[in-house]
C-alpha positions as CSV (number, residue, x, y, z in Angstrom):
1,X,-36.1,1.4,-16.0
2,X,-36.1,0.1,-19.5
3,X,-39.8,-0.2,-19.5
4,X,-40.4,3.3,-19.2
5,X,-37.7,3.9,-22.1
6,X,-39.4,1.7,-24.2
7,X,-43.0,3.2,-23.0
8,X,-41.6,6.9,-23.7
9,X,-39.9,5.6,-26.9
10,X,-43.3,4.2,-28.3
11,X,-44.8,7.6,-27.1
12,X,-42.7,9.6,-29.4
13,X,-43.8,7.3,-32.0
14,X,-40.0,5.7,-32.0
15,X,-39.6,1.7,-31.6
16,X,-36.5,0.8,-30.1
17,X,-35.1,-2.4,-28.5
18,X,-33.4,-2.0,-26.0
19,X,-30.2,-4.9,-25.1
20,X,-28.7,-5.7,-21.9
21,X,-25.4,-6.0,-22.2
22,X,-23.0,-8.2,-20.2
23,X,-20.5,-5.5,-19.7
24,X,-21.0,-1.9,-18.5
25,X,-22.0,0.9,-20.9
26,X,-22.1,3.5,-18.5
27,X,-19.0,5.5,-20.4
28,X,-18.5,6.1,-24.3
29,X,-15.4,4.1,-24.3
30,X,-17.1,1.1,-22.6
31,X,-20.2,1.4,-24.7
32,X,-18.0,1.6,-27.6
33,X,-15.8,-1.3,-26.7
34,X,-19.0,-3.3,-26.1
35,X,-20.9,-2.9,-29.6
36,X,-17.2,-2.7,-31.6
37,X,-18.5,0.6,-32.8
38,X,-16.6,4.3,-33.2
39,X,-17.5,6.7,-30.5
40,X,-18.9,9.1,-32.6
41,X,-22.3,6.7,-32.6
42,X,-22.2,6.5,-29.2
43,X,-25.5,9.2,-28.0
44,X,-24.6,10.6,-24.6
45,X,-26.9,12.3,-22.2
46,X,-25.4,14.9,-20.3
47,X,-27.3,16.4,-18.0
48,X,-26.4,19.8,-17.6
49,X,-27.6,23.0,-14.9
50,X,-28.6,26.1,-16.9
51,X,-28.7,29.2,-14.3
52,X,-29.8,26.1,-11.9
53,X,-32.3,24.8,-14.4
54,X,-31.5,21.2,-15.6
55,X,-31.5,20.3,-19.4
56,X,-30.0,17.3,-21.4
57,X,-27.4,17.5,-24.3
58,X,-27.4,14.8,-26.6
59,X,-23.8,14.8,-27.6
60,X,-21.8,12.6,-29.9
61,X,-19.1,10.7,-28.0
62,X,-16.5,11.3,-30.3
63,X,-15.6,14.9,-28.3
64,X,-17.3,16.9,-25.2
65,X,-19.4,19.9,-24.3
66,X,-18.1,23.0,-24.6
67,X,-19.6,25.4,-21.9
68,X,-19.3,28.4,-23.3
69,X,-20.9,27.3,-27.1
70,X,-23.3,25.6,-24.5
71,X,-24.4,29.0,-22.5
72,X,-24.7,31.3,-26.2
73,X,-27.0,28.7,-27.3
74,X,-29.0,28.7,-23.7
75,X,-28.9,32.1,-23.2
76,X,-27.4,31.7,-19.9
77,X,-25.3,33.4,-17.9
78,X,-24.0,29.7,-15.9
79,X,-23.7,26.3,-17.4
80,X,-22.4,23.5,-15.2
81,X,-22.3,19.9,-15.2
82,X,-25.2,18.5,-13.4
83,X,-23.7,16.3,-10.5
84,X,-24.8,12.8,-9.7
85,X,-27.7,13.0,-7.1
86,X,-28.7,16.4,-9.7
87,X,-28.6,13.4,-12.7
88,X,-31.3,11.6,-10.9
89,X,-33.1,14.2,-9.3
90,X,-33.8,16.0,-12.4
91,X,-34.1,12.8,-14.8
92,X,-35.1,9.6,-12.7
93,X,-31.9,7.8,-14.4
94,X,-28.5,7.0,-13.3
95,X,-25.9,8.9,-14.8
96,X,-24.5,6.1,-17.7
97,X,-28.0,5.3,-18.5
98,X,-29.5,8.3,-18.9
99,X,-31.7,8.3,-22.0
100,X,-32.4,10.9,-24.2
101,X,-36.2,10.8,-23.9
102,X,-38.3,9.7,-20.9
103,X,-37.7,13.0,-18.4
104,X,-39.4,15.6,-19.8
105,X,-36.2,17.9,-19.8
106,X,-35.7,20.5,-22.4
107,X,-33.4,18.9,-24.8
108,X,-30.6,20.2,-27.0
109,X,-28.9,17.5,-29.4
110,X,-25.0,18.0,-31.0
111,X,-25.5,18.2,-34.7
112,X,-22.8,16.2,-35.7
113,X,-24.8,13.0,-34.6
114,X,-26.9,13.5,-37.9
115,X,-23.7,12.8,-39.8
116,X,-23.9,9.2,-38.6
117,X,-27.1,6.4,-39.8
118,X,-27.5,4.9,-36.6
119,X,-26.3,6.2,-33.0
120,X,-26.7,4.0,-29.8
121,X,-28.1,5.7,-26.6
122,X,-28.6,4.8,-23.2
123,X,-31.8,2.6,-22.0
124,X,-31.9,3.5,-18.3
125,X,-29.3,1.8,-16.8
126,X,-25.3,1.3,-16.9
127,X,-25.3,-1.7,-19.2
128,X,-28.2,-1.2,-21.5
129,X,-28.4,0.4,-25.1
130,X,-30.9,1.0,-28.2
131,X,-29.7,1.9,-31.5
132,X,-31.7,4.6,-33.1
133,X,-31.5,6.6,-36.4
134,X,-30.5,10.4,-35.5
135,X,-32.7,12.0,-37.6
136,X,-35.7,9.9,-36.0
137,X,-34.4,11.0,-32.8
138,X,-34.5,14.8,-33.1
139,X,-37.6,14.4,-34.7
140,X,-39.5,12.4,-32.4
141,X,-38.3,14.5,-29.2
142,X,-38.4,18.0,-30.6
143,X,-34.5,18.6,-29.8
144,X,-33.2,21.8,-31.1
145,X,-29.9,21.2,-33.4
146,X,-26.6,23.2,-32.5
147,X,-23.1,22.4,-32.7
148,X,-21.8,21.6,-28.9
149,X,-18.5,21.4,-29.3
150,X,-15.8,24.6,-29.3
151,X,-16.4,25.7,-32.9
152,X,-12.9,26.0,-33.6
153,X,-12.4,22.4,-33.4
154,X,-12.2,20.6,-36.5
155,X,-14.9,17.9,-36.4
């Protein structure tokens, strides 16, 4: 798995390394905990179902996806939360180590990532990372910028 995040990393022009760590990343909290970082630079891929088709939110760990901000910016009438066998089905990855490039989904990334210099994001497993600078990110993978959280949360 982390060969074809580092193959679809160098692809988008982006060089990453990717580390193995000893304990599980597969949740912000653990990722956190395991590079003594705040959650907001932790980079989660959520895969989510937009009227059935799947897509991936890059979201900050530091607060989750609303649904409804998530459908307005879709254009859908139903958003839901991609299930497990969905996570692998549409991306090839476990969920905990999805990454945010590598599975040719259309890709949507929370804008309040950009406010920190590096974020950390899964390599393709449960216990692997890559730091990457934000703004690299959404340029590299073409990911459209919105605010994924309930806008009347102070963030």
């Amino acid at each position: 798995m982390r060969e074809k995040v580092i193959a679809a990393a160098r692809e988008l022009g982006l060089d990453v390394e990717i580390k193995a760590l000893d304990q599980p990343t597969r949740t912000v909290a653990e990722a956190a905990k395991a590079l003594g970082v705040d959650e907001g630079a932790i980079a989660k891929s959520l895969v989510f179902l937009a009227d059935g088709e799947p897509l991936v939110v890059i979201a900050s760990g530091a607060h989750r996806v609303d649904p409804d901000v998530l459908a307005l910016a879709c254009d859908c009438a139903v958003i839901d939360q991609a299930t497990p066998d969905d996570v692998r089905a549409a991306t090839g990855f476990p969920v905990g180590g999805v990454p945010p490039f590598g599975h040719g989904l259309p890709l949507l990334m929370d804008e309040t990532l950009l406010k920190q210099q590096v974020v950390y994001a899964a390599g393709g497993d449960g216990n692997t990372l890559f730091a990457v600078d934000p703004r690299k990110l959404v340029e590299a993978t073409g990911a459209r910028l919105i605010r994924v959280a309930d806008p009347a949360l102070k963030l």
